[in-house]
BAFI-3210 file (N, C-alpha, C; in Angstrom, 3 decimals, decimal comma, padded with zeros to 6 digits):
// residues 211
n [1|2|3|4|5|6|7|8|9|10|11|12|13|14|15|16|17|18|19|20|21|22|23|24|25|26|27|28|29|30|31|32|33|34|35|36|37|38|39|40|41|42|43|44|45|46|47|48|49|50|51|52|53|54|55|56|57|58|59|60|61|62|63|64|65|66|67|68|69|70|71|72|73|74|75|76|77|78|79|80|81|82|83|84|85|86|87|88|89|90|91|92|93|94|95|96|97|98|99|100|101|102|103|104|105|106|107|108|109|110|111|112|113|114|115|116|117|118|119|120|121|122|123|124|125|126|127|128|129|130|131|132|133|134|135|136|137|138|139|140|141|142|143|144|145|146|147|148|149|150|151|152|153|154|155|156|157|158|159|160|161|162|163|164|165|166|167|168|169|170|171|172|173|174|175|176|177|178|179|180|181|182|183|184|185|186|187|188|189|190|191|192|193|194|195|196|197|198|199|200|201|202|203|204|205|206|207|208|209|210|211]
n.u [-049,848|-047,857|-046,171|-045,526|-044,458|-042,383|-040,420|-039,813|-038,667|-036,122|-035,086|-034,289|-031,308|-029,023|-026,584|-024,651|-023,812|-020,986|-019,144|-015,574|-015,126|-013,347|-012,198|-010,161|-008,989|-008,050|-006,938|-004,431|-003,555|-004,749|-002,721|-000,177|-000,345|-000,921|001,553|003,136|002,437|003,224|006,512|006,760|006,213|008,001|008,569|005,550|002,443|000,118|000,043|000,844|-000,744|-003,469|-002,818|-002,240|-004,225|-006,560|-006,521|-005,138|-005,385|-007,924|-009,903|-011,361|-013,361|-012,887|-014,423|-014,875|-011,998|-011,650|-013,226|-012,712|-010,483|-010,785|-011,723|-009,763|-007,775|-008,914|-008,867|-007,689|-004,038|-001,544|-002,453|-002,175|-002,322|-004,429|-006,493|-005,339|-006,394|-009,190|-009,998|-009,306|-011,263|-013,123|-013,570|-012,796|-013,464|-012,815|-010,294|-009,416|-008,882|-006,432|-004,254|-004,129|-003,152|-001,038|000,995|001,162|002,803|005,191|007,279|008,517|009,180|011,116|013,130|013,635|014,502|017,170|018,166|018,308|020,524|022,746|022,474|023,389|025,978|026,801|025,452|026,237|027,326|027,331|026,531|024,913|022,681|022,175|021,016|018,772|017,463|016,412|014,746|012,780|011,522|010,930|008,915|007,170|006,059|005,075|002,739|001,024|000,606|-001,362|-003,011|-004,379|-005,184|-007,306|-009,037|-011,052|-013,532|-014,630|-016,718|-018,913|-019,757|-021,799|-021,728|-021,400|-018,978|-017,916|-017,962|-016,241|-013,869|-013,478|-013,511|-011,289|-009,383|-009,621|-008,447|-006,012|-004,765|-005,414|-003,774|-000,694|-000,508|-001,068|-000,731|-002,518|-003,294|-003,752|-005,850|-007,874|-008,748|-009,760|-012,090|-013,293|-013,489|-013,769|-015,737|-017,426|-018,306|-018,856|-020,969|-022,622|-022,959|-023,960|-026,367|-027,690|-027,961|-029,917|-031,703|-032,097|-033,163|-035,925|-036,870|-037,429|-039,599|-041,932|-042,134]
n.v [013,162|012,462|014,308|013,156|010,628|011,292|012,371|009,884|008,521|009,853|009,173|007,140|004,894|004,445|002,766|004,472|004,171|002,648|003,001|002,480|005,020|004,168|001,822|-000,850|-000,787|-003,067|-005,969|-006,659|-003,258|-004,034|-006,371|-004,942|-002,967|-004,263|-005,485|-003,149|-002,540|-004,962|-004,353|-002,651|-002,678|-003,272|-005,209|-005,576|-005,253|-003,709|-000,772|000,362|-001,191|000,413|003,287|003,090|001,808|002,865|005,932|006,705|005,425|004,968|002,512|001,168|001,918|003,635|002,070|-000,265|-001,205|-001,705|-003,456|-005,585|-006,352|-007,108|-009,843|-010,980|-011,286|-013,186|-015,500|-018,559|-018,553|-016,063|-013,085|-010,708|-011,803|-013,611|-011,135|-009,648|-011,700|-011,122|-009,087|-008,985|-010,325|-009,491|-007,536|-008,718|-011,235|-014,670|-014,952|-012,389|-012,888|-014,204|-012,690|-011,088|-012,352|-013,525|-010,650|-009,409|-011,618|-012,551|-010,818|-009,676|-012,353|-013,226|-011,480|-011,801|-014,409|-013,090|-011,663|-013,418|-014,953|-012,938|-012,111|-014,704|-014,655|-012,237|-012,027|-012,478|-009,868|-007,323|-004,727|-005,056|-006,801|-004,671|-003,170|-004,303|-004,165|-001,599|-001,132|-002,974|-001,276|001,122|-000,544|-001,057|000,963|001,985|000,711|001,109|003,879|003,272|002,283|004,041|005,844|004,425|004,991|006,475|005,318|004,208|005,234|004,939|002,479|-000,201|-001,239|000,805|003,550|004,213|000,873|-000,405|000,308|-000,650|-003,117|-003,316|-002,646|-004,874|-006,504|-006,255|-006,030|-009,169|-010,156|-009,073|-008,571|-010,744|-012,840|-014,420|-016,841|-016,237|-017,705|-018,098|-015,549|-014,551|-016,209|-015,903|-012,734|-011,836|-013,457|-012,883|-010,486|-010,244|-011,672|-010,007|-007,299|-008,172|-008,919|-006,357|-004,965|-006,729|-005,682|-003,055|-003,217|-004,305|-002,456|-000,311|001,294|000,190|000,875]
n.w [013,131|011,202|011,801|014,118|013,630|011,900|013,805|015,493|013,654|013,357|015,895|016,091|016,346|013,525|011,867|010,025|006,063|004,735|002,538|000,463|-001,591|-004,400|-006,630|-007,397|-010,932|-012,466|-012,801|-012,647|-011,816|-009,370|-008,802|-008,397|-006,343|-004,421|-004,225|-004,333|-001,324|000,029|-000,210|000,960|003,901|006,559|009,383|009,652|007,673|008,404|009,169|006,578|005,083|005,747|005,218|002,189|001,212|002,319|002,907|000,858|-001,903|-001,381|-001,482|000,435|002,869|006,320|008,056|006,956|006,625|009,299|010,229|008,188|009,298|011,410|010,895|009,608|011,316|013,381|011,527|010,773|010,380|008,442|009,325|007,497|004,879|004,624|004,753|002,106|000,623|001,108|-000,104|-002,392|-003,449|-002,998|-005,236|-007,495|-007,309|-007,118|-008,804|-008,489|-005,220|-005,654|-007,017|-005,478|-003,838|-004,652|-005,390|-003,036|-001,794|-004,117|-004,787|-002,486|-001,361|-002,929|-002,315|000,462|000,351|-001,001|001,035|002,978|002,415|002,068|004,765|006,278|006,567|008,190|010,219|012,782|013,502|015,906|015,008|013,091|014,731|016,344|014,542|013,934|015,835|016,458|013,924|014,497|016,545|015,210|013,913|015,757|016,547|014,472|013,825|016,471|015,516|014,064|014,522|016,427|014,426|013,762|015,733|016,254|014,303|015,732|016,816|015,287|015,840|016,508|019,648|022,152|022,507|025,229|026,096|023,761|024,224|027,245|026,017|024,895|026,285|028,410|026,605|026,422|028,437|028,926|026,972|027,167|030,111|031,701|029,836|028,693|026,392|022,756|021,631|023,363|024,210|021,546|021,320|023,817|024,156|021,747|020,690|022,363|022,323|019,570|019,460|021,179|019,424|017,509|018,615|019,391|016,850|016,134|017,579|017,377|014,545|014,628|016,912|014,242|013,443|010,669|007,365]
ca.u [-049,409|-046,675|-044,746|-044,835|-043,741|-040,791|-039,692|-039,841|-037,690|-035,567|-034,357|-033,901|-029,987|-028,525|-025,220|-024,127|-023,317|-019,448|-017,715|-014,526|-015,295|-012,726|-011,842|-009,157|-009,927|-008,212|-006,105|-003,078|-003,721|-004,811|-001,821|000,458|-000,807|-000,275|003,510|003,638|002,470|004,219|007,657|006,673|005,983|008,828|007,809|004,313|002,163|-001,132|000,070|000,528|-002,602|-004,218|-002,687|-002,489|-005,867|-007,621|-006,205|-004,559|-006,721|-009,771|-010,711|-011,790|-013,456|-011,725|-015,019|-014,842|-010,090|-011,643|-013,831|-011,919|-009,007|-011,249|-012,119|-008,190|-007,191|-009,652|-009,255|-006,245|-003,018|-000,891|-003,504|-002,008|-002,686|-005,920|-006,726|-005,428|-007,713|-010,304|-010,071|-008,841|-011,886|-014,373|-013,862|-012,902|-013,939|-011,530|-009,495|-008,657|-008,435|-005,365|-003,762|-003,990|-002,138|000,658|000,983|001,582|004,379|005,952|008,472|009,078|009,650|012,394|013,876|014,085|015,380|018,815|019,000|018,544|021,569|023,686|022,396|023,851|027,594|026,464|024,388|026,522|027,934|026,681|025,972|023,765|021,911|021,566|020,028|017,320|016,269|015,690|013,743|011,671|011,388|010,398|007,663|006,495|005,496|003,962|001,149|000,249|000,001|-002,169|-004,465|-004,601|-005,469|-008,405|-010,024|-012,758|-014,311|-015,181|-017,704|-019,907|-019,709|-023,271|-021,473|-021,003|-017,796|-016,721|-017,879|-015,140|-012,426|-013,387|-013,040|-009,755|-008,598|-009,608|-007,135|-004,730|-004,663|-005,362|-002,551|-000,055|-000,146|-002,043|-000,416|-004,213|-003,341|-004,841|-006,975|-009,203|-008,988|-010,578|-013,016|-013,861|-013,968|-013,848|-016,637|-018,743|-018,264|-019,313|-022,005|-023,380|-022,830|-025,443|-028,189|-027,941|-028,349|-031,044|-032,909|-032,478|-034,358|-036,968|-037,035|-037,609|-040,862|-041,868|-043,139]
ca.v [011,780|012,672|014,851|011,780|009,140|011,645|012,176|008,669|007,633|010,264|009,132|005,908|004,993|003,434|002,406|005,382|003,527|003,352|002,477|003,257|005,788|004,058|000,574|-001,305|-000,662|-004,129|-006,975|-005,576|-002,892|-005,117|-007,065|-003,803|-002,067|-005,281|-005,106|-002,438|-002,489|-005,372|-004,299|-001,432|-003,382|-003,639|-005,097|-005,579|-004,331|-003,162|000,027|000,702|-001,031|001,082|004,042|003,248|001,791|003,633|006,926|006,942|005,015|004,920|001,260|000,461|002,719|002,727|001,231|-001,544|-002,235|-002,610|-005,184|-007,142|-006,882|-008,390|-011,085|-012,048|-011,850|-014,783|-016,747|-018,699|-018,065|-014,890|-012,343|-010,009|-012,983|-013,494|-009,191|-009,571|-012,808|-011,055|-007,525|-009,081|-011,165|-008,358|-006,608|-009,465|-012,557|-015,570|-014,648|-011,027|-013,270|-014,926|-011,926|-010,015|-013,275|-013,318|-009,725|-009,625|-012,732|-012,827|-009,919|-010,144|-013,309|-013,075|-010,164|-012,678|-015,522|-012,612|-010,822|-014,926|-015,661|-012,248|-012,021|-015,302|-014,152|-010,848|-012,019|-012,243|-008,922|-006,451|-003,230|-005,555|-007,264|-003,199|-002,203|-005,119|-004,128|-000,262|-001,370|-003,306|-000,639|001,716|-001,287|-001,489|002,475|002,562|-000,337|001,759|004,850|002,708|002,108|005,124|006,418|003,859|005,111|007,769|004,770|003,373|006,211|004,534|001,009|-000,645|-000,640|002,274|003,846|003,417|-000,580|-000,607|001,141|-001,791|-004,501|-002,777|-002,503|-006,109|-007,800|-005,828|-007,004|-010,550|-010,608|-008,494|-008,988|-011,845|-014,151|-015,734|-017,814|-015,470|-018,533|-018,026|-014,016|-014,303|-017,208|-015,228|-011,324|-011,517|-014,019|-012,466|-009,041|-010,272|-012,060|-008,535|-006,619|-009,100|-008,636|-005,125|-004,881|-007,126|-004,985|-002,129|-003,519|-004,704|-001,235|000,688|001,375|-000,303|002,000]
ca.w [012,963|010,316|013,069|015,166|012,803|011,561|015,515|015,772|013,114|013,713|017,455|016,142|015,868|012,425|011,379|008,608|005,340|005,363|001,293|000,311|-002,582|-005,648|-006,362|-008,794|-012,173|-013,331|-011,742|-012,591|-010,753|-007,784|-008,120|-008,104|-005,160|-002,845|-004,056|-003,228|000,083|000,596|-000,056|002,464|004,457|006,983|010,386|009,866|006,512|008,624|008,970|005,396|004,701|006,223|004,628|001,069|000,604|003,201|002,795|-000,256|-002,803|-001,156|-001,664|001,693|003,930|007,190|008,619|006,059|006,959|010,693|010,181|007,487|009,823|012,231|010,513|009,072|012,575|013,916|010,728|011,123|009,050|008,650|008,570|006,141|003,744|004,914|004,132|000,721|-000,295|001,500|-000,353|-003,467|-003,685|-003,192|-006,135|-008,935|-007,256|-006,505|-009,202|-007,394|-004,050|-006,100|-007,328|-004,428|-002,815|-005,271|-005,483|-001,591|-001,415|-004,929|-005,067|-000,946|-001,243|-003,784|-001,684|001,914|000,543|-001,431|001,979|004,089|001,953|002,614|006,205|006,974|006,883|009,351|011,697|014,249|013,788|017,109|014,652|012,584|015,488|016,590|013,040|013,765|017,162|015,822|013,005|015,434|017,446|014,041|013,039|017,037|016,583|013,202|014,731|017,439|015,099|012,682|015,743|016,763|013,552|013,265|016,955|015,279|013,668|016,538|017,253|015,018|015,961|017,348|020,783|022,889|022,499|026,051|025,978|023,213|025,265|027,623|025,127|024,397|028,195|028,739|025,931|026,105|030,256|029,054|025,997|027,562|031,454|032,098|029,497|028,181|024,969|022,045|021,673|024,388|024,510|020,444|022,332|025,104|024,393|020,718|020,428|023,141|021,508|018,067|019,898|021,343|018,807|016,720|019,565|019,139|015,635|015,772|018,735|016,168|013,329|015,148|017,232|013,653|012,738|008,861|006,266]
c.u [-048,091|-045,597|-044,131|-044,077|-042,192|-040,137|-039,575|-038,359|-036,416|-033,818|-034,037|-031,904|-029,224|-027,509|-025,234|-023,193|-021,902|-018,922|-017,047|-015,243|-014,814|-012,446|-010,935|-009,331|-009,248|-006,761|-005,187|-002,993|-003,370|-003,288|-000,273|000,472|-000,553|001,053|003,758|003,800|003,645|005,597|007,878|006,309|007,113|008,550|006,350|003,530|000,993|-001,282|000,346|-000,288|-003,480|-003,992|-002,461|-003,807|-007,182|-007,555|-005,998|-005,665|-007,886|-010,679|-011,123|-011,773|-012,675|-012,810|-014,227|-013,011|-010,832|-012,151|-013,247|-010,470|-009,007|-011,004|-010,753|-007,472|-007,511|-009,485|-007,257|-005,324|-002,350|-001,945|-003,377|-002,584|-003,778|-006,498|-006,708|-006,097|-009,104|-011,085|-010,306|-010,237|-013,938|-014,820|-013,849|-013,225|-012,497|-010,030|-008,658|-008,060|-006,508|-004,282|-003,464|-002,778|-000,744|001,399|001,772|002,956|004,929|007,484|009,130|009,626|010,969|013,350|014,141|014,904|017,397|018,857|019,212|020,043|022,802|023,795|022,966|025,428|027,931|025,656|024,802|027,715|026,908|026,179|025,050|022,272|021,393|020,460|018,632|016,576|015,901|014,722|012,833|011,225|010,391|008,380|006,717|004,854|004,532|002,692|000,554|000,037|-000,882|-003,303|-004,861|-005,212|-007,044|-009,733|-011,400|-013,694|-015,066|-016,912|-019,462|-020,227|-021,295|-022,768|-020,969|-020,178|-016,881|-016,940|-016,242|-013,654|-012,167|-013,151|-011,684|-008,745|-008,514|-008,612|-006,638|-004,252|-004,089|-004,093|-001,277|000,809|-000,298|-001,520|-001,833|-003,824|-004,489|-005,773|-008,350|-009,669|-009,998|-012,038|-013,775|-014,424|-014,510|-015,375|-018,129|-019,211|-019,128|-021,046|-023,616|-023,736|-024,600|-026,481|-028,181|-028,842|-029,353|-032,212|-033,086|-033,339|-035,524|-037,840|-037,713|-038,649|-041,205|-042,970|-044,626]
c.v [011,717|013,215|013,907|010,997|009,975|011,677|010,845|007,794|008,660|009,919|008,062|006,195|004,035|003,980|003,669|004,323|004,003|002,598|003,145|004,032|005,365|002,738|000,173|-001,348|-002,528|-005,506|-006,741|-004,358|-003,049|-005,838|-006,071|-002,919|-003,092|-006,060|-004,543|-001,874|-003,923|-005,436|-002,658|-001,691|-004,072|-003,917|-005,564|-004,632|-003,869|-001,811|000,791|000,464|-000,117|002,967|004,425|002,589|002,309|005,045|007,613|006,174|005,149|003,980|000,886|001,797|002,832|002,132|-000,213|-002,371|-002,211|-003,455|-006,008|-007,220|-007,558|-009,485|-011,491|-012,105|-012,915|-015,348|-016,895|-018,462|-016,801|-013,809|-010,955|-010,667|-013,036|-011,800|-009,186|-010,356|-012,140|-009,683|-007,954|-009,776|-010,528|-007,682|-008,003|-011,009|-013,539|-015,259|-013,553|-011,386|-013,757|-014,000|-011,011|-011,011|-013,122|-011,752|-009,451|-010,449|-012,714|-012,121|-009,943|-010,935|-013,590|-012,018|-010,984|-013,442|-014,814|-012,667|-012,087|-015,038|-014,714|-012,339|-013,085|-015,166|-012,508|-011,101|-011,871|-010,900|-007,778|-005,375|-004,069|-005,921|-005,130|-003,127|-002,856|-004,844|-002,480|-000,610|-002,167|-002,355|000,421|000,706|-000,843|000,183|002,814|001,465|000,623|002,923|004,314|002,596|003,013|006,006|005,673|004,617|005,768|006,578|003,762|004,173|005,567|003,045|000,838|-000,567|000,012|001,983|003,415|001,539|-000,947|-000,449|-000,125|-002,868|-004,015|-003,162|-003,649|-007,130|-007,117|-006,698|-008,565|-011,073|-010,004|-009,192|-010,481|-013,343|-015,134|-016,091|-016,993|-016,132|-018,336|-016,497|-013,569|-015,586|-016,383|-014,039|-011,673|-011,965|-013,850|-010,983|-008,495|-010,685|-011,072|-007,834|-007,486|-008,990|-007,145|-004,842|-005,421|-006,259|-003,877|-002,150|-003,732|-003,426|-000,461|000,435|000,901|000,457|001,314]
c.w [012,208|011,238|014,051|014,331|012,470|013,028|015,618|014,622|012,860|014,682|017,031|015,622|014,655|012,079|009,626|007,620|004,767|004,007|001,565|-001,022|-003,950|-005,417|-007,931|-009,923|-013,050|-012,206|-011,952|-011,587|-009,358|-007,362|-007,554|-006,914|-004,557|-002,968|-003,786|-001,612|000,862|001,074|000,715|003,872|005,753|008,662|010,675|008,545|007,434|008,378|007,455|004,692|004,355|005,478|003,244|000,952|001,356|002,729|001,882|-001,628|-002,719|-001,003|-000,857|002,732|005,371|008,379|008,305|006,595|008,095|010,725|009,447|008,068|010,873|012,171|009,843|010,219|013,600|012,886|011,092|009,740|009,143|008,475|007,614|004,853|003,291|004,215|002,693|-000,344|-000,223|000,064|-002,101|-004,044|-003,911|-004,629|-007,823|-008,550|-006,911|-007,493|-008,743|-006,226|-004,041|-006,274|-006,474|-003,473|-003,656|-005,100|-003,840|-001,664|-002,875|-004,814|-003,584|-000,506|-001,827|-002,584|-000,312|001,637|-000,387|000,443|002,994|003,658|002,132|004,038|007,058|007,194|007,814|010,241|013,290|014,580|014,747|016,030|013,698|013,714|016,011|015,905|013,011|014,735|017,072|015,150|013,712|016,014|016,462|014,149|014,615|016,931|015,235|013,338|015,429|016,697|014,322|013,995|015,934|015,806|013,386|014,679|016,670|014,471|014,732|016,651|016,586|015,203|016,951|018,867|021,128|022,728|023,961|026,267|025,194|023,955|025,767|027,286|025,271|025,881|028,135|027,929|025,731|027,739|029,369|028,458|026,637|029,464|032,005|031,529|029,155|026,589|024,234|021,568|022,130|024,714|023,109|020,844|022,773|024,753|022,984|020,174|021,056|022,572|020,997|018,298|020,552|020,729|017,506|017,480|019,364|017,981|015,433|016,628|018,358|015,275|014,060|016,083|015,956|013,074|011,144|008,278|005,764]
res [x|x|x|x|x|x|x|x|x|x|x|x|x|x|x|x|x|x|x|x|x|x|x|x|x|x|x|x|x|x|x|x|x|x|x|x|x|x|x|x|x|x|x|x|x|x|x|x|x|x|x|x|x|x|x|x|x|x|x|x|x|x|x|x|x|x|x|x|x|x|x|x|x|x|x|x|x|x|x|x|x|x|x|x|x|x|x|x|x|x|x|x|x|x|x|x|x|x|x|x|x|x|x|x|x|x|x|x|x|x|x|x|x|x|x|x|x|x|x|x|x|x|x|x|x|x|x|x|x|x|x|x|x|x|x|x|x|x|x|x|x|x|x|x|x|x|x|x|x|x|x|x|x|x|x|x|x|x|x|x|x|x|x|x|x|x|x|x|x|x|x|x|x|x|x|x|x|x|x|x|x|x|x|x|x|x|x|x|x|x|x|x|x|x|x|x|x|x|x|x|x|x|x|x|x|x|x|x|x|x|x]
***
């Protein structure tokens, strides 16, 4: 009876518990680390996100940055913003949500509105307009390596790995080729997804035998 019950709960399949290992020891800290990502931030901060507090600190598993990058990319607003209320808010509460927000836009902000005020007497010089469509070109490439870097975490996600692929295939089609308003593509896939992904999990628990 014991050989059965261990085979049994064995075969069953559960989500491996996914922290980051270290977290901010004080809001200072907190507010330090999302200056500095911000003013690294050139293009797009995900990808440094993802590599100073995933990689480099530790504070966020890199289960934990895919799902809260989920969830600041359906909530409306810039979702860097969103990430740093979210993160900031984990560890010290609304006050961290705050600090993690200033921390992010204070010093960046100072730094747009010097270079708004040089950049308007060069803008319409050709080797400037160049230097902006490189550095696009730079930011375009460090996204897709930040993705690419996240793919291994899929492995454990409640739906099959190739389902995901398929999510993946399907809005990239819809946003890309297709032209579908990211409205209806976070509607449609995102919401049917999230919607799956919750029947699963529940057809798990209910699957696992109770002690």
């Amino acid at each position: 009876m014991s050989g059965r019950w261990s085979r049994s709960r064995s075969q069953i399949q559960r989500p491996e518990p996914d922290h980051g290992a270290e977290q901010p020891d004080s809001l200072t800290a907190l507010f330090w680390a999302f200056t500095w990502l911000a003013l690294q931030g050139f293009g797009g901060v995900v990808a440094v996100v993802q590599r100073e507090l995933v990689d480099k600190k530790r504070w966020l598993s890199r289960g934990q940055f895919m799902e809260d990058w989920a969830v600041a990319q359906v909530l409306p607003g810039p979702n860097v913003v969103n990430l740093s209320l979210m993160i900031g808010d984990r560890y010290f509460g609304w006050r961290g949500g705050l600090v993690a927000l200033a921390g992010m836009l204070t010093f960046p902000l100072l730094i747009v509105l010097l270079l708004a005020g040089l950049f308007a007497g060069v803008s319409d010089v050709p080797q400037v307009q160049g230097a902006l469509r490189g550095m696009s070109a730079v930011a375009a490439g460090m996204i897709t390596a930040t993705g690419l870097k996240m793919l291994p975490s899929l492995k454990k996600n409640v739906i099959a790995l190739p389902w995901c692929w398929a999510l993946a295939a399907l809005t990239f089609v819809a946003i890309a080729w297709l032209r579908v308003p990211l409205i209806w593509v976070l509607a449609v896939l995102g919401g049917g997804s999230g919607l799956w992904a919750y029947q699963r999990l529940n057809a798990q628990q209910q699957t696992e035998p109770k002690p």
